[in-house]
N, C-alpha and C positions, 0 to 999 in steps of 0.2 A: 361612580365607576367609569362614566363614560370620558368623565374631565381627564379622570388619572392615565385612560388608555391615549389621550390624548398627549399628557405631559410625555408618559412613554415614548411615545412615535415619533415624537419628538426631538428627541436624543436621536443626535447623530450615529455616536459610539453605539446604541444600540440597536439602531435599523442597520448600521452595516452588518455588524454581527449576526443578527436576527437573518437578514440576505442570505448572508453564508450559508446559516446552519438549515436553516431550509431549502437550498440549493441542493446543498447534498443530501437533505431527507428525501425530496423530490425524487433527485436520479435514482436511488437506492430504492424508492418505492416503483418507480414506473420502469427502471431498465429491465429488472425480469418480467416485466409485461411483453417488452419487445423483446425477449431474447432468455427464453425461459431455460438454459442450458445447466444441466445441474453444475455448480461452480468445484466440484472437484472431478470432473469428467477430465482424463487425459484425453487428449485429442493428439499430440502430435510423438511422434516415436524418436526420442531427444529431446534436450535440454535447452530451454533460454533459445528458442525462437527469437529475431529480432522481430519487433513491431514494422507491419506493413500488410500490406492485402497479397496472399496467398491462392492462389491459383490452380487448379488443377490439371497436370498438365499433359496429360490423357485424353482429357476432355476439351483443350485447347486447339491441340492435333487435330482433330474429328469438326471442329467447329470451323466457321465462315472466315476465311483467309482475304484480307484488307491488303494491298500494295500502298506501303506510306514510304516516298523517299526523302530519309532525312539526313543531311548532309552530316549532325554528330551521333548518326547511331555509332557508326563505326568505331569513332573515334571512343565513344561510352564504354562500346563492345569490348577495344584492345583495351582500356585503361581499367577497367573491371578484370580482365585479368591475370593484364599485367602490368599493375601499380610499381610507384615511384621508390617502395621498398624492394619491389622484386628488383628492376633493373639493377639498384645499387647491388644486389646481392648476386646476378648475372657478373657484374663488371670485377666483384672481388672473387668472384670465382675464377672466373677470364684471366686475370692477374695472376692469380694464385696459379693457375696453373702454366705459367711463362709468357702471357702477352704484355705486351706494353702497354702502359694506363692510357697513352697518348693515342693509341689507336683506334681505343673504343671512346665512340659517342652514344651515351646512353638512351639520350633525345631520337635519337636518327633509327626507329621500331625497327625500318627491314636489314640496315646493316647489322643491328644489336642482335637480332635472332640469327640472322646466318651464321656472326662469326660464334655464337652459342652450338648452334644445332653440329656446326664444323670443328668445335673443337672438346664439347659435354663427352663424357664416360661416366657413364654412373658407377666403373669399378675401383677409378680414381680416386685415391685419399688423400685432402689434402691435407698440409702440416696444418695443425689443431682443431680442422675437423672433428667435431663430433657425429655419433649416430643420428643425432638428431636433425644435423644439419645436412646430413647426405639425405636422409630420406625427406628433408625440405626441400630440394633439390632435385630429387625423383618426382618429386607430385608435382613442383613446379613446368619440368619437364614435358610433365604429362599433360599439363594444362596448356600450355600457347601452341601446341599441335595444331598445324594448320589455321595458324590466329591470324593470317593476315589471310586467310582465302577467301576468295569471292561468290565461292558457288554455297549453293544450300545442302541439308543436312538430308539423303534420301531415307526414307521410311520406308522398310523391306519386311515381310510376310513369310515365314516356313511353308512352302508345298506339302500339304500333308503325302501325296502319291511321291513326290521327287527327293523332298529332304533338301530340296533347295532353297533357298530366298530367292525370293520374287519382289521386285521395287511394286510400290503398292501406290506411294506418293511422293513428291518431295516437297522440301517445305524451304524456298528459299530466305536469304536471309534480308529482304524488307517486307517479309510478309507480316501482319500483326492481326490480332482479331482482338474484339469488341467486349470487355468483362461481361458488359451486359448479354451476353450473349453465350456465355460462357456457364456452365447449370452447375458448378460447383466451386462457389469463389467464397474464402471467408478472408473476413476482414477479423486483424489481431492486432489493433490500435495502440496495446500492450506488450503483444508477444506471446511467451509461454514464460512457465517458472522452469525450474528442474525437475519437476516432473513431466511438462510438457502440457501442464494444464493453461487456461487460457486464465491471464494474470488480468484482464478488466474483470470480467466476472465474476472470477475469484476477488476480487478487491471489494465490488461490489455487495455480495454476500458478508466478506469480511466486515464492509463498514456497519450492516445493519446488523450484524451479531455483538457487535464492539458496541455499538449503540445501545442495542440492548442491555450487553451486560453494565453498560455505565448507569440506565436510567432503574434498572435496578438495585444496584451495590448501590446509587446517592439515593434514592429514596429510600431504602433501610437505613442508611448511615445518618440521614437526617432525621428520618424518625425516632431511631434511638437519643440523639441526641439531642433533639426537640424535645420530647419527655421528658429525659434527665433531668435536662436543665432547666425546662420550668419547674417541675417537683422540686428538682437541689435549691433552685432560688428563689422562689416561693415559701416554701416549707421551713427551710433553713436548719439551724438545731443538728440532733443526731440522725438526721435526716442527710442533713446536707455535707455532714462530713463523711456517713459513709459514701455517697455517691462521689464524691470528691477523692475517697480512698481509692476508690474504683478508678476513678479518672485517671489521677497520677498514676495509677500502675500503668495504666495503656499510653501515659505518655513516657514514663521513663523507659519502657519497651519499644522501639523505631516502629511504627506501625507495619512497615515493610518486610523487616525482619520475621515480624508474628505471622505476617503473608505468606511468605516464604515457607514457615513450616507447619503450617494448618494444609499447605499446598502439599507441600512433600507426604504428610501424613496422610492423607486422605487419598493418594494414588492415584493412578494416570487412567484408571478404566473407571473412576468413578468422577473424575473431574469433568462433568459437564459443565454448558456455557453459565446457566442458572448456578450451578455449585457454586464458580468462582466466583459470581457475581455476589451471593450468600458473603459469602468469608469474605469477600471486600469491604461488602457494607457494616460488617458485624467487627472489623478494624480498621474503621473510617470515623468514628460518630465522636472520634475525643474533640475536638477543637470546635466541632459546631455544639457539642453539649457546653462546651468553657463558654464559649460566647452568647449561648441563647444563660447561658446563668448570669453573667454581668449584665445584660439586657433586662431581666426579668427581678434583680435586686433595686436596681432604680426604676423600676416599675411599683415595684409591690408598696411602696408606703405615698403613692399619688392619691389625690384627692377621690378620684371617681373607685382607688379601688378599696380606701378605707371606708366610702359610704357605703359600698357593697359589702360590705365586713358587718358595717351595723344593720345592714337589714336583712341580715340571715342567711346569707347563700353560702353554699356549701362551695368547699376549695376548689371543687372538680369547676363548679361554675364561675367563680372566680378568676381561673385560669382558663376559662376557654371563650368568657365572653367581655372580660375588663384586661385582661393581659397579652394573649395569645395576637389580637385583632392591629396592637400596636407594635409585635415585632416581626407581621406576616411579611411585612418587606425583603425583611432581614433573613427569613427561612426561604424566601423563594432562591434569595442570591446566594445563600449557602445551599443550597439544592442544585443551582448550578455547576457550583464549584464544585462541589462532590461527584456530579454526572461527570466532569472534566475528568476530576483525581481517579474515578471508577476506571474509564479507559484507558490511563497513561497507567496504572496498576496494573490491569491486567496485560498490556503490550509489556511491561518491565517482566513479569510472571514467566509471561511465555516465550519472551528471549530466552530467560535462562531454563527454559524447557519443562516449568513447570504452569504452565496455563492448562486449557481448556484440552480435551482428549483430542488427538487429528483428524478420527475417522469420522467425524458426523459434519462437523460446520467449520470451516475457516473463521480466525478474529485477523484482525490487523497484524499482535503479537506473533502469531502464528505464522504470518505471511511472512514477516521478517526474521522470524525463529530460521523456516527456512532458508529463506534466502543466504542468511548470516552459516550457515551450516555447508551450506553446498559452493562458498567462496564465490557470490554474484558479485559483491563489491569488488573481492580480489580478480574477478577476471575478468572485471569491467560490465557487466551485465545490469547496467540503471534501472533496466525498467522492470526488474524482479523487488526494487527495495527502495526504489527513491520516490514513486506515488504515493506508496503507505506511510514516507515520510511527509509525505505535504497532508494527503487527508489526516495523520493523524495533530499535524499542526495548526490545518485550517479547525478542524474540531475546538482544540482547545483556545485556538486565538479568535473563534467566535465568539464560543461562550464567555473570556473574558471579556469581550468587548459588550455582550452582553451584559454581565453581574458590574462594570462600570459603568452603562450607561442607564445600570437602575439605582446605582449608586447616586448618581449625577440627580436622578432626579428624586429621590426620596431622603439625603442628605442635604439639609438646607447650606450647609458652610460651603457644599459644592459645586452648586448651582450658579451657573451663570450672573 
């Protein structure tokens, strides 16, 4: 055992793989230790948060004000907002409503806003104008207000006796304070989904339910099919044609297909993560039974296991201590593959909206079910749909690197 775990480790193709997939088992086990948040907790009121550290900004106010002079706050300040598509869409307004192109310099902020602020009506319509465009134009408006001023922003208080504001503070603008300092700061590395939930933790969750349900759905699916197939190819006879009869029906049926409506049947309020897991492994097991029964026909008339034949042991022992020992190779790598096929099944299920129920646990599927639902791809929003693309790719391109580089070394034609 010790040489073989040796040859194992061996293999390039399989310690990287092996790296990966314990990479991610790691984080998926220790992140909810640090950050125990239930993963379908909405947290934020909106959609598709961008990813960055989030601030509270109440509590900002109230805290320890720092003087930092930095010569491109400013310049951040006005280009934050007022970008290189706003000016264009200043200057074709300016146009559009009788200036000369040649007059306005878009580059030059304080003439660009004056001849704006001197010449904007927001009752003005121009030719092809739409509604949408006037009221981009209204917010715009409302935004560079006072965008080149110098002084800070005063914080004013209601007199409860007077009903007046009373200035309480001001908060100029190179003031900054300290995150650390700061008693309400989260960090959204991810963002939000469309619900507003926080999309690491949800991913998180996601991967260890997706995990699950794979290392479930491949171990039925191999067990079934380990059975079979040593029975079918051992036995042989009217033995082995029925289970053979059996087989070809589940192969001339798309396995995915039968997916799809053992999923539909079964309804959405009884589709737990287990369920699907069930019905995967229960339409997964044709191909590793095909292959453990070609394995198991050039086994059964070898030397060690026709002397077992004459000294009396019964088939059950035959198969589990002269046959089973020389194709345990072949079942671990097909157990892989199957924990692989488990979770690219269940993500294909729940696209099409028939996976696991929503209200209890996030899978991967699920993540992207969403995402695909609420147009993150169409409206640009990555980071609702494009990590559950890499975890679910790092997944499967470990474990192939795995099941080859056990190939590598239990395949002598392979071998270095």
């Amino acid at each position: 055992m010790k040489h073989l775990l040796q040859q194992i480790f061996h293999s390039g193709k399989f310690v990287t793989g092996f790296i990966i997939f314990a990479t991610i088992v790691l984080f998926v086990l220790i992140y909810p230790l640090v950050i125990p948040d239930p993963p379908l907790q909405i947290i934020g009121q909106g959609t598709f948060f961008e990813p960055g550290i989030y601030v509270n900004v109440y509590d900002s106010i109230g805290s320890t004000h720092y003087t930092l002079n930095l010569r491109e706050a400013s310049d951040r300040r006005i280009a934050d907002r007022l970008n290189d598509d706003d000016r264009l869409a200043i200057k074709q307004w300016l146009v559009g409503n009788g200036m000369a192109e040649s007059e306005i310099d878009i580059t030059n902020t304080e003439q660009l806003l004056d001849q704006w602020f001197a010449n904007f009506d927001p009752t003005v319509r121009l030719p092809g104008m739409t509604n949408a465009d006037r009221n981009y134009y209204i917010r715009l408006n409302s935004s560079i207000q006072n965008l080149l001023t110098t002084e800070g922003i005063i914080i004013a208080q209601m007199n409860s006796e007077t009903a007046a504001l009373e200035e309480v503070t001001a908060v100029p603008q190179s003031a900054y304070v300290n995150v650390n300092e700061v008693p309400n700061v989260r960090v959204l590395p991810l963002g939000t989904d469309n619900f507003g939930r926080d999309v690491l933790t949800e991913l998180v969750r996601a991967t260890a339910v997706s995990l699950k349900i794979g290392l479930v759905a491949g171990s039925i699916a191999t067990l079934i099919g380990l059975v079979l197939g040593l029975v079918s190819g051992y036995v042989g006879g009217f033995v082995d044609d029925g289970i053979m009869f059996v087989t070809n029906l589940f192969t001339v049926i798309p396995s995915f297909v039968l997916l799809i409506l053992i999923s539909f049947s079964i309804g959405q309020e009884q589709r737990g993560a287990t369920t699907i897991a069930v019905v995967i492994g229960f339409t997964s097991w044709v191909w590793t039974a095909r292959a453990v029964r070609s394995q198991v026909i050039s086994l059964r008339n070898r030397d060690h296991v026709n002397l077992s034949k004459l000294s009396g042991h019964s088939i059950a022992h035959i198969i589990v201590r002269d046959i089973l020992p020389y194709i345990a190779s072949y079942v671990i790598m097909a157990l892989i593959l199957q924990i692989s096929s488990g979770i690219l099944a269940e993500a294909g299920l729940s696209i099409l909206g028939l996976g696991p129920k929503t209200t209890l646990d996030p899978t991967l599927g699920l993540m992207m079910n969403w995402a695909m639902i609420y147009q993150a791809h169409i409206l640009g929003k990555w980071w609702a749909y494009f990590p559950i693309i890499v975890v679910i790719a790092l997944i499967a391109f470990s474990m192939n690197l795995m099941n080859t580089g056990l190939d590598q070394v239990f395949n002598p034609a392979l071998r270095d």
